[in-house]
C-alpha positions in Angstrom: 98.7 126.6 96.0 94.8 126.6 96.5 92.8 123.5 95.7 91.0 124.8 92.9 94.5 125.8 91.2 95.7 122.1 91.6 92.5 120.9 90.1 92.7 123.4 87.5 96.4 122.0 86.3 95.7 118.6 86.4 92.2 118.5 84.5 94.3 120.8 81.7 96.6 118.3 81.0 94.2 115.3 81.3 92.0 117.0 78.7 94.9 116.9 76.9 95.7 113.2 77.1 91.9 112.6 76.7 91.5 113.8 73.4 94.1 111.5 71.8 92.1 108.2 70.7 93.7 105.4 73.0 91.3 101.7 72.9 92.7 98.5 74.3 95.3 97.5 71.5 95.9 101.3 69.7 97.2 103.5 72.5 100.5 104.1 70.6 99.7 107.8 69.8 99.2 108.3 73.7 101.9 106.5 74.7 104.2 108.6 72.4 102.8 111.9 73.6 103.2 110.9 77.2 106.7 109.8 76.4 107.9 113.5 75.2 105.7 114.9 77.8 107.4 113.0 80.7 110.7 113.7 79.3 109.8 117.4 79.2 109.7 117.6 83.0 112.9 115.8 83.8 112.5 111.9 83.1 114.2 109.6 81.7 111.8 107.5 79.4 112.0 104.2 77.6 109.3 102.5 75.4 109.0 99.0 74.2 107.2 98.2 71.0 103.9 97.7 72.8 103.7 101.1 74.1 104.3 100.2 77.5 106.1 102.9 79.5 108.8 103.3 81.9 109.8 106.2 83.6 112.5 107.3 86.0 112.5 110.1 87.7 115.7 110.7 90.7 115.3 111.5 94.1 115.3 115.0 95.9 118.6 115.7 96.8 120.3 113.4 99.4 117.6 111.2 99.2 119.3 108.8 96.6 119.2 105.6 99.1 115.5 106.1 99.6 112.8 103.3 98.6 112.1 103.7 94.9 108.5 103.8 94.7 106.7 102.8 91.6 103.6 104.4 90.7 101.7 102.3 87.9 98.7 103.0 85.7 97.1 101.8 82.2 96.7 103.8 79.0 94.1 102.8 77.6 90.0 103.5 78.0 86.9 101.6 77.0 85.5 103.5 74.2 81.6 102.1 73.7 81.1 103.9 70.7 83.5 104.6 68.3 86.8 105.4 68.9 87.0 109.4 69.3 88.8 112.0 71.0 87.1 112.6 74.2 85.7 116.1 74.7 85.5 116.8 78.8 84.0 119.2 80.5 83.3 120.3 84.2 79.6 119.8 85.5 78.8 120.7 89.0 82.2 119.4 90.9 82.3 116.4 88.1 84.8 115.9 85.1 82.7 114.4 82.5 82.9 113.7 78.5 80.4 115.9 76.4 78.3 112.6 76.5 79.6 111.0 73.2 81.8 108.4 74.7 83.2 107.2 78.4 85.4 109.8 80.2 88.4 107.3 80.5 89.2 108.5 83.8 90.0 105.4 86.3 93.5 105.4 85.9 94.5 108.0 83.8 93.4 111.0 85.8 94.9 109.8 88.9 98.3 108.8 86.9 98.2 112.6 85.9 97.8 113.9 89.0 100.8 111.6 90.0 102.5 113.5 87.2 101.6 117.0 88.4 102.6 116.1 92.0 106.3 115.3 90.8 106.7 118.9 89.3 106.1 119.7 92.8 109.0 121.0 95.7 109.0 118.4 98.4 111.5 115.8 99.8 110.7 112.3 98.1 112.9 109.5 96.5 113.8 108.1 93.4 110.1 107.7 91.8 109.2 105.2 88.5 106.1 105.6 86.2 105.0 102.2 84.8 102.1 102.8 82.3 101.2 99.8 80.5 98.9 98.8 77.5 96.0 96.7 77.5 94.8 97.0 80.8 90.9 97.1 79.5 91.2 93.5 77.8 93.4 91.1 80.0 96.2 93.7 81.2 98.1 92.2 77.9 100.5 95.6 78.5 101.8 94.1 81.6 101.6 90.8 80.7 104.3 91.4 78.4 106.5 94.2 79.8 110.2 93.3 80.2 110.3 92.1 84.0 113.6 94.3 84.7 111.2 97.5 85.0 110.6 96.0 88.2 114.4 95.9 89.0 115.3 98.4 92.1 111.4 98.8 93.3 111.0 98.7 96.5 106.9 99.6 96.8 104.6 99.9 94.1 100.8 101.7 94.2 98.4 101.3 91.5 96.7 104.4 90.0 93.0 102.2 89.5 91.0 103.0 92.2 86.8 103.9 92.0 86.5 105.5 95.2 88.7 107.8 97.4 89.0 106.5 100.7 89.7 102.8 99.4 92.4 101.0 99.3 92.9 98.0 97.0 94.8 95.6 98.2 93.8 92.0 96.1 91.9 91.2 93.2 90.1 88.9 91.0 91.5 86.3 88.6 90.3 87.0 85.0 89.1 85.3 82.1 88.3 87.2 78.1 86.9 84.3 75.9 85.8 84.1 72.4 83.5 81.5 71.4 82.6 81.1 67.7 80.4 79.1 65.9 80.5 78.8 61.6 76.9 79.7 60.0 75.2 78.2 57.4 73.2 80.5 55.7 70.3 80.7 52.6 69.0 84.2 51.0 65.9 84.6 51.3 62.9 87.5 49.7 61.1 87.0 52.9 60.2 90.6 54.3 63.2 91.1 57.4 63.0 93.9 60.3 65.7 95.3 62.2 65.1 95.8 65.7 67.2 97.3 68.2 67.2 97.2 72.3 69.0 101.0 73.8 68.7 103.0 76.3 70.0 100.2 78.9 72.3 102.1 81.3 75.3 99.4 80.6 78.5 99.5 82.9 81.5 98.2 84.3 80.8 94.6 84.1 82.1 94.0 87.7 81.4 96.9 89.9 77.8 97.0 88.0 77.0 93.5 87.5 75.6 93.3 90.5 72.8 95.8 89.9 70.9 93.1 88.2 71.3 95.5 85.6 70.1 94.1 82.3 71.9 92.8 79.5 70.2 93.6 76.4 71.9 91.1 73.9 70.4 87.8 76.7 67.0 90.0 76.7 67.2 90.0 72.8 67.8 86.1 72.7 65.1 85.5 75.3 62.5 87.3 72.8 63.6 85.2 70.0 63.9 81.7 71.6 60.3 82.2 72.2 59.0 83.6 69.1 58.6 82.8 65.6 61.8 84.5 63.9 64.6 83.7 61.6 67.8 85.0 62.5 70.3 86.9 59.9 72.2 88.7 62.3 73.0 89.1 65.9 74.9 92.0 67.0 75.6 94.0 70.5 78.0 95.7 72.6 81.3 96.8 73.1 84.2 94.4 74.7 84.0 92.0 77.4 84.0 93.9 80.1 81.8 96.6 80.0 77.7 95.5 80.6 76.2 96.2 77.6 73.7 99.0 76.6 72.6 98.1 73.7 71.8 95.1 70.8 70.3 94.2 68.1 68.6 91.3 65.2 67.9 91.0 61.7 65.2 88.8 62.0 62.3 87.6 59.7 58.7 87.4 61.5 55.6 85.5 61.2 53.7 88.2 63.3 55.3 91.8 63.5 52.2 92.8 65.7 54.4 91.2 68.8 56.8 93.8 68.3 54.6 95.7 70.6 54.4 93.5 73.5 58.2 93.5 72.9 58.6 97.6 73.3 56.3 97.6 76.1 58.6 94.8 77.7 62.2 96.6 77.0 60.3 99.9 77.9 59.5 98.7 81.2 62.6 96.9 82.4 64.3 100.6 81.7 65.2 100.9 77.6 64.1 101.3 74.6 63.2 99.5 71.5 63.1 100.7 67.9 62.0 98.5 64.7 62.1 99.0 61.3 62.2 97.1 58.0 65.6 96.2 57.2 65.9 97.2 52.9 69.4 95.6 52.5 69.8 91.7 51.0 69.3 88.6 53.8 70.3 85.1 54.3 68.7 83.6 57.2 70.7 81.0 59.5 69.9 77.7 59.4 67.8 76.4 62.0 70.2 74.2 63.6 72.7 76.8 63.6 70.2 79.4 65.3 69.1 77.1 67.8 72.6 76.5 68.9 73.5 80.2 68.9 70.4 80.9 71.2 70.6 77.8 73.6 74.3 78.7 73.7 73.4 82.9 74.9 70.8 82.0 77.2 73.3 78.4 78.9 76.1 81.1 79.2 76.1 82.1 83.1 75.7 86.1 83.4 76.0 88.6 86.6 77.0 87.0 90.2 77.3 83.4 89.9 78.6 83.0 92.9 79.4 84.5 96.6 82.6 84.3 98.4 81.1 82.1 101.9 82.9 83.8 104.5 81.8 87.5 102.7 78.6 86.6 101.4 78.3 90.5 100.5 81.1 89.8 98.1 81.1 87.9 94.4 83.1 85.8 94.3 82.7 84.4 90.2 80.6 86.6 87.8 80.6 86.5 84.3 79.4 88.9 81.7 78.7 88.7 78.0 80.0 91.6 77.0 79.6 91.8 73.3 78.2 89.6 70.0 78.8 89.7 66.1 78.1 88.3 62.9 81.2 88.7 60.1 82.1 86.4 57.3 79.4 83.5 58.3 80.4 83.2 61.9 78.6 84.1 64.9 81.2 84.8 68.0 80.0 86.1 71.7 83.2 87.8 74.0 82.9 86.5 77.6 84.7 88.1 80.4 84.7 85.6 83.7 86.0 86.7 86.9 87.2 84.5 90.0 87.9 84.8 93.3 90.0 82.5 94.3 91.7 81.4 90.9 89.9 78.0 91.6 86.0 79.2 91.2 87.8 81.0 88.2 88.7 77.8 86.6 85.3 75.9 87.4 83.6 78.8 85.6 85.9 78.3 82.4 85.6 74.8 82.4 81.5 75.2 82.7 81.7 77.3 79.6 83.4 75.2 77.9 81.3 72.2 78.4 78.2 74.1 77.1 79.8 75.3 74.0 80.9 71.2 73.7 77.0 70.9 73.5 76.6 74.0 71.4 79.0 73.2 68.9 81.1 76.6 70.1 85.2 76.6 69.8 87.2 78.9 71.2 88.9 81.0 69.3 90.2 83.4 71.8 91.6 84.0 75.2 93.3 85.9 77.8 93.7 85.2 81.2 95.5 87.0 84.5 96.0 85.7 88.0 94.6 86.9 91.3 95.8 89.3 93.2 96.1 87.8 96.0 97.4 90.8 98.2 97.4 91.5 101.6 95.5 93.9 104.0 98.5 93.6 106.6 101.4 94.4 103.9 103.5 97.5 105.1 102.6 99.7 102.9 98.9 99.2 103.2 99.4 99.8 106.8 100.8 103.2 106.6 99.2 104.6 103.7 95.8 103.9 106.7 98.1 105.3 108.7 98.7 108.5 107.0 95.1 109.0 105.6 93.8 108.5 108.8 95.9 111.0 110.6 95.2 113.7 107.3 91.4 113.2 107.1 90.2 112.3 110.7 88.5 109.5 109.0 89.3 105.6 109.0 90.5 104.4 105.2 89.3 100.6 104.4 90.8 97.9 102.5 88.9 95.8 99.9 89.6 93.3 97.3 88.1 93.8 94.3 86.1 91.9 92.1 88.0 93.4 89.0 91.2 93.3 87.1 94.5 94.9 88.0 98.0 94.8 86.8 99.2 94.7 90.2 98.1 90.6 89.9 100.6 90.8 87.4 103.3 92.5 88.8 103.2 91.1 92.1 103.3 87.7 90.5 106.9 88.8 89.0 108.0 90.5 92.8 106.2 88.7 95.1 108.1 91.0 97.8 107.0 94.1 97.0 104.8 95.5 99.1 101.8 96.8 96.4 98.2 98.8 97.0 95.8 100.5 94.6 93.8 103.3 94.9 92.5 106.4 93.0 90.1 109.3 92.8 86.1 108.8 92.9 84.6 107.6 89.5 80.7 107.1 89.0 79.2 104.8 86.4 83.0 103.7 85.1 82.9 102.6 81.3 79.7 103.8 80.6 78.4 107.4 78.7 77.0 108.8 82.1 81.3 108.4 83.3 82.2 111.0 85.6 84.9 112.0 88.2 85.1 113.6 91.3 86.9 117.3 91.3 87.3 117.6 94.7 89.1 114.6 95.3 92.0 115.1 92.9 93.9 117.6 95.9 92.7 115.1 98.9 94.3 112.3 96.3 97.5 114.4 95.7 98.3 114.9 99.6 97.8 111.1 100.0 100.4 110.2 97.3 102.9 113.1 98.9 102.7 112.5 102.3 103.2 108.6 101.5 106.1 109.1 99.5 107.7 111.5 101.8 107.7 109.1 104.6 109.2 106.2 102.6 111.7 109.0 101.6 113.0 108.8 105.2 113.6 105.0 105.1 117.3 104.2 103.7 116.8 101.3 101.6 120.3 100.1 101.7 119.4 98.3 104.9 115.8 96.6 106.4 114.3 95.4 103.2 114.0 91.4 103.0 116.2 89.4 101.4 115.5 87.6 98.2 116.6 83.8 97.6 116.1 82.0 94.4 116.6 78.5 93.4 115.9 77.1 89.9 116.8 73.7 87.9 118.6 74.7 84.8 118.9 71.7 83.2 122.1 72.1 81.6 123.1 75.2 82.3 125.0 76.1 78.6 121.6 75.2 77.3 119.5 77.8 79.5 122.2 80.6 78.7 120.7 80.5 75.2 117.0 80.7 76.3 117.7 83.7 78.5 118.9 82.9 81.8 121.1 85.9 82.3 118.1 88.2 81.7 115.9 86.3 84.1 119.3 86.4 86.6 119.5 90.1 86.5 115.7 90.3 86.7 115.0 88.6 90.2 118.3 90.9 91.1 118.6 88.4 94.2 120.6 88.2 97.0 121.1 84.4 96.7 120.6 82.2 93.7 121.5 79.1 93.7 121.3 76.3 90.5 120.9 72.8 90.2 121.8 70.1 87.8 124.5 72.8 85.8 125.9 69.6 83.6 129.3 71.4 83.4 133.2 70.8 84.5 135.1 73.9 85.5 136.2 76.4 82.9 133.4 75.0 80.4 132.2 78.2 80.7 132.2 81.8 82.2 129.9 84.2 83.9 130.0 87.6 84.6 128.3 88.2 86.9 129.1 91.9 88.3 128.5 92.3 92.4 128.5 88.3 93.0 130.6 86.0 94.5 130.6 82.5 92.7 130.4 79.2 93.9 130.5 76.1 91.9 130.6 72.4 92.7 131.0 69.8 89.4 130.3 66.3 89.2 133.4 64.1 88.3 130.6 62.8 85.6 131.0 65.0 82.4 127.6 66.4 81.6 126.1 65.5 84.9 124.4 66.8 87.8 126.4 69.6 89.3 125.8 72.8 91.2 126.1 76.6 92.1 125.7 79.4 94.3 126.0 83.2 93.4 125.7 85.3 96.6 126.0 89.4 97.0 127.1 88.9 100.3 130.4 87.4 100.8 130.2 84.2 103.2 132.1 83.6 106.3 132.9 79.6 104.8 131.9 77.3 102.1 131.5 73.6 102.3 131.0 71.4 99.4 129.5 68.1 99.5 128.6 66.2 102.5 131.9 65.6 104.1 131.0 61.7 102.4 133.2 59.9 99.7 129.9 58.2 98.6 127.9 61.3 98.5 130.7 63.9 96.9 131.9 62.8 93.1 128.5 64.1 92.3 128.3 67.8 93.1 125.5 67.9 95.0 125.9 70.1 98.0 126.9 73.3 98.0 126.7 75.0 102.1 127.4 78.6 102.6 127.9 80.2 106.1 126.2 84.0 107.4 126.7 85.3 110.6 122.8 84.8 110.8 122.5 81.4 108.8 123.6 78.7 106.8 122.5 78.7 103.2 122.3 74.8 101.6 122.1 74.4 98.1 121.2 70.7 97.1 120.6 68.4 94.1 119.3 65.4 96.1 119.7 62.1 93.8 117.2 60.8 91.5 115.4 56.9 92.6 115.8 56.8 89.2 112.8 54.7 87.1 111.6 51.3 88.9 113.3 52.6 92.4 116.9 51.7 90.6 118.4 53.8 92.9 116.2 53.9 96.2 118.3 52.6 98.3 121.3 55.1 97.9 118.6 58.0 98.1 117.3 56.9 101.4 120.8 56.6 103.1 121.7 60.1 101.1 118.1 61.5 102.9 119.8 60.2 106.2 122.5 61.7 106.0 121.8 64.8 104.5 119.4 65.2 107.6 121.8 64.6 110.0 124.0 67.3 108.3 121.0 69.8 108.4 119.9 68.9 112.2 124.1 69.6 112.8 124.5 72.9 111.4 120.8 73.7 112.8 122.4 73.3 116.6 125.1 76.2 115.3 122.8 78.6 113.6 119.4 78.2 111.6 119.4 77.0 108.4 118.2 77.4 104.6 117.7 74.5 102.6 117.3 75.1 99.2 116.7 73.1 95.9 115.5 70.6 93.6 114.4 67.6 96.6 113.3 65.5 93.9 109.7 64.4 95.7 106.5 65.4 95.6 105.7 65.4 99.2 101.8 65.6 99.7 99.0 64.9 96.7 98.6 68.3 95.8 102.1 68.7 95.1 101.0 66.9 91.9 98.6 67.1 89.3 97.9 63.1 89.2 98.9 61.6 92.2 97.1 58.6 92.0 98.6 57.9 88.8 102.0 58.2 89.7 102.1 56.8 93.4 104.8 54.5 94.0 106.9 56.2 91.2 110.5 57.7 91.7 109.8 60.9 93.3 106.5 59.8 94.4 107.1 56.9 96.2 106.5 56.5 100.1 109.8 55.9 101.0 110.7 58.8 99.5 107.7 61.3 101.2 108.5 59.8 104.5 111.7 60.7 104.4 110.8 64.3 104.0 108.1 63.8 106.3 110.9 62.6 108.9 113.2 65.8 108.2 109.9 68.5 108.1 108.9 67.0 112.0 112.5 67.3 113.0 112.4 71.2 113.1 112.5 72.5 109.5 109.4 74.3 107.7 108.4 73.5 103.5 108.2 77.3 103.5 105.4 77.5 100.6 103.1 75.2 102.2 104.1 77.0 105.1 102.2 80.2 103.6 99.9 78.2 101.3 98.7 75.2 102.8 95.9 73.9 100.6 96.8 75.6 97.2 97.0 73.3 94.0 98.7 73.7 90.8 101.1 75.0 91.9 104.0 73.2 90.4 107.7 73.5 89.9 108.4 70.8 87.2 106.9 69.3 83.8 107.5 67.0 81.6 108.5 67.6 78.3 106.2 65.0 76.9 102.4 65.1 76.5 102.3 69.1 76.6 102.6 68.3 80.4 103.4 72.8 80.8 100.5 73.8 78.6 98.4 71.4 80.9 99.9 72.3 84.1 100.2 68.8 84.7 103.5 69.2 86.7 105.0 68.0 90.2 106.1 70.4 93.0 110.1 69.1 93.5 111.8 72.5 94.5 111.6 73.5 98.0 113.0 76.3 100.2 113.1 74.7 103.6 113.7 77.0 106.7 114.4 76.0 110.3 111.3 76.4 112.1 112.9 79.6 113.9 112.9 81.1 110.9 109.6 80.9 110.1 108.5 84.4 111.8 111.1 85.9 109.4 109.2 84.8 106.3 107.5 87.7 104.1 107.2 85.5 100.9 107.5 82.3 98.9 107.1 82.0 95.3 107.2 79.7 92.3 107.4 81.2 89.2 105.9 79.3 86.4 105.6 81.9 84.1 109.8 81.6 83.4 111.1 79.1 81.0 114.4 78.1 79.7 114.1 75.0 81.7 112.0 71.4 82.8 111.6 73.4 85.9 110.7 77.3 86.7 112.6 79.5 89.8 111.3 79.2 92.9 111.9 81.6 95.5 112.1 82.6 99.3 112.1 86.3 101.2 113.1 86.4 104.6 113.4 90.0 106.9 116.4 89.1 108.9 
């Protein structure tokens, strides 16, 4: 088939899909029509009530123990006007709208060309469609899709991608605010003028912001900061993040005539003004009111606020106020703030929210995602360069971009799973000037085939890592009611082993299809306790230490490998005032000894809930809490003592200096909400296993539990 054929077929149907209305929030019509459409050519669909999309579609024949590649895109569009259906048309080698609203393209037009390529004959593996909702305004789609969609994914590529040739592999933290402000208002007969700033060419509020393009609605508030005005309203663009092109005031004025130095101003800095008396009834803001609104818009950081220092070419915090309005007496401005790392992220929140504390703003709304925090050297990445370079004669780079992407989502749930980004050419993104590159939609196709036909030739029932989980149930008849099966059969790992299961035997049963069990109970009903499902069958288990003192408790639980042993341990609690210190430092002695033993056999992983804290940033308020069970320095020596005796704290291992990052909270003081939690669940590795780490995870995002999962990969 000739390239203008395949471009042909895939604009068709994305004309198609364009001119169904799909915003941030109402993308359900879409999502149904993409639902029959998908099932129309062969897969098999399910929908949840968000209009989130998964879709399977099987693997050539004989290609069944392939990779299963996942191929993931948003529905919805920025609409800047209205929402409408979007007429396109073809313009010189560009897909472009008819100039009445964005094109919509980033995603959607390379998702459809996904689409088209699977009607296609050639040798590829089983294949999933994620298409999620939401993915303009926080990625709220993802945030909420049911984790197992992930089950069985081996790689995952992202269909958001502004320039051919690029290959996402990270991104930035995110941040959508509301702050809102009540007015107090009086009518007044005073003569009022609407004036409104256009023309501005807007944007996407990351890849743009650092035009210095202008924001019209801080322009707006410069001009009446300065001047002699009242203020009944305050309106201007869109959603938080797309650069504004327009904004506009109801204002009363001592001296219209400045309207012209105002025009020539906004004419000059590249848009337009128009002014006109406003005939409808007013009720200016009081003054205190409009001083805070103003001093609150012009306090509000906007564009690059600051530079990553080891890319000083690259933002690395921006923020953008996206949109203002006026409705029912209160005056709210939409922020979108974007971070790289999560950390400038959080200084930028916390610096907004100490200027509406002066401004009298409160914060009405908010949604946040994580960084991406991918990796330029992850396997795919590498021969995706591979295969481009080899195709186009031409090198393919990496970037991490300052934007949003589901993929921080996603990864988040499967830290394992290899993940990259990329997509066709798109100019001026979110925006009425939005177009898209024609020729690149075959280049883009070849890319996605000749990628999936080489993982087609992997066999995935062998060589992919394997996944270890370890998670503090805290009772574990209690967690089976708050979803601990579905978050089992989610992580869908190789080992996962439980602490503190508070049960005798035959209190209850699990089935648990393609694991073998293995349980150790406390002779204390109700009390500590501990398991071990494993898809592997081991060559031995031990339980307990091999210790009278140490084994009425049900502690230890040791399985054997033929590559490694696998230790699953609920060390003791020091208890409150150091009650018990004394038996947890001769139970860390000999626990160590018992590690450094097997360790001469075969290397070992030690997994579980260690009950310390072992550096300050392994808690939120060290100083606080120093000297308190769990925190104490007998206690941190100890592990101190075991990690210098040849075992690795595997996440520190990979993430040295990162903070909050925590494993347990308190149930008092709204300790989760606050993140003001302790790191006390470990996966510790003998340091020759170290080279055979690909990941190590904590997930706080699961509940059901004082403590979230924490997990290991390791390519043995």
């Amino acid at each position: 088939m000739d390239t203008s054929q395949i471009i042909h077929e895939i604009t068709d149907t994305f004309m198609q899909l364009a001119a169904i209305p799909h915003p941030s929030g109402q993308e359900q019509a879409l999502s149904t029509h993409l639902a029959n459409l998908l099932r129309s050519r062969g897969g098999t669909v399910e929908m949840d009530d968000h209009g989130n999309l998964r879709c399977d579609f099987p693997a050539t024949a004989g290609l069944d123990s392939a990779p299963m590649v996942c191929i993931q895109g948003h529905s919805d569009m920025v609409y800047v006007t209205q929402p409408c259906s979007v007429h396109c048309r073809v313009q010189d080698g560009w897909l472009e709208s008819d100039g009445r609203s964005p094109l919509g393209a980033g995603s959607l037009l390379a998702l459809t060309a996904a689409l088209w390529l699977l009607q296609q004959p050639f040798a590829h593996g089983p294949v999933r469609i994620l298409l999620t909702t939401g993915g303009e305004q926080g990625m709220t789609g993802a945030q909420v899709m049911n984790p197992q969609w992930l089950n069985g994914v081996r790689y995952l590529i992202g269909t958001d991608g502004l320039q051919l040739g690029q290959l996402t592999t990270g991104a930035s933290a995110g941040c959508c605010q509301s702050w809102s402000r009540p007015l107090t208002t009086t009518v007044t007969q005073e003569p009022c003028w609407k004036v409104t700033f256009t023309g501005f060419p807007g944007g996407h509020s990351a890849l743009d912001l650092d035009k210095k393009q202008i924001n019209p609605i801080r322009l707006l508030g410069m001009l009446l900061i300065q001047s002699d005005v009242k203020i009944v309203s305050l309106s201007g663009g869109s959603t938080w993040n797309v650069i504004p092109s327009e904004a506009s005031a109801v204002i009363t004025i001592k001296d219209p005539n400045i309207f012209t130095h105002w025009k020539s101003l906004v004419r000059t800095l590249g848009g337009w003004m128009e002014y006109e008396p406003f005939s409808g009834s007013a009720a200016i803001w009081s003054p205190i009111d409009q001083q805070a609104a103003l001093d609150f818009l012009l306090s509000l950081p906007s564009g690059i606020t600051a530079r990553l220092p080891e890319h000083p070419e690259l933002p690395a915090c921006s923020s953008n106020i996206g949109r203002v309005d006026c409705a029912d007496n209160k005056l709210t401005y939409h922020v979108l703030l974007r971070g790289t790392p999560q950390q400038a992220l959080d200084r930028a929140a916390s610096g907004c929210g100490l200027v509406a504390d002066r401004c009298g703003f409160d914060l009405t709304y908010e949604i946040r995602y994580p960084t991406w925090e991918g990796d330029h050297e992850n396997p795919l990445a590498q021969q995706m360069l591979r295969l481009w370079q080899t195709r186009n004669q031409t090198p393919m780079t990496t970037v991490a971009a300052h934007a949003g992407s589901e993929l921080s989502i996603l990864t988040k749930l499967r830290s394992e799973l290899p993940a990259v980004s990329t997509g066709i050419t798109i100019e001026h993104p979110h925006s009425l000037r939005e177009r898209a590159k024609l020729a690149d939609l075959p280049v883009y196709v070849q890319l996605l085939q000749d990628t999936l036909e080489l993982l087609a030739q992997q066999d995935d029932r062998k060589g992919h890592p394997m996944k270890l989980i370890s998670w503090n149930v805290n009772g574990l008849r209690a967690c089976l009611k708050k979803g601990f099966e579905d978050v089992f059969h989610f992580f869908e790992a190789d080992l996962f082993c439980l602490q503190e299961t508070k049960l005798q035997a035959d209190q209850i049963t699990l089935d648990l299809p393609g694991y073998h069990q293995y349980w150790n109970y406390a002779e204390q009903k109700g009390y500590s306790g501990t398991a071990v499902f494993s898809k592997q069958e081991p060559l031995s288990v031990r339980y307990g230490l091999g210790i009278s003192e140490f084994d009425t408790e049900g502690r230890l639980i040791t399985l054997e490998f033929e590559e490694f042993y696998f230790v699953c341990c609920y060390t003791p609690n020091a208890q409150s005032e150091l009650k018990r210190i004394d038996y947890r430092m001769t139970w860390e002695d000999a626990l160590q000894s018992y590690l450094q033993e097997l360790d001469k056999v075969k290397p070992v992983v030690y997994a579980g809930d260690l009950n310390v804290a072992h550096t300050e940033i392994d808690l939120k308020n060290p100083k606080r809490n120093r000297g308190n069970p769990g925190f104490s320095d007998q206690e941190r020596e100890k592990m101190t003592q075991l990690l210098s005796s040849g075992f690795t704290d595997t996440f520190r291992h990979l993430y040295p200096d990162r903070t909050g990052a925590y494993s347990w909270w308190s149930y008092r003081f709204n300790a989760r909400k606050n993140n003001a939690g302790w790191r006390i669940d470990y996966f510790i590795v003998s340091d020759r296993l170290v080279p055979h780490i690909t990941g190590a995870d904590i997930y706080p995002e699961i509940l059901g539990s004082d403590h979230c999962p924490v997990g290991l990969s390791l390519d043995l």
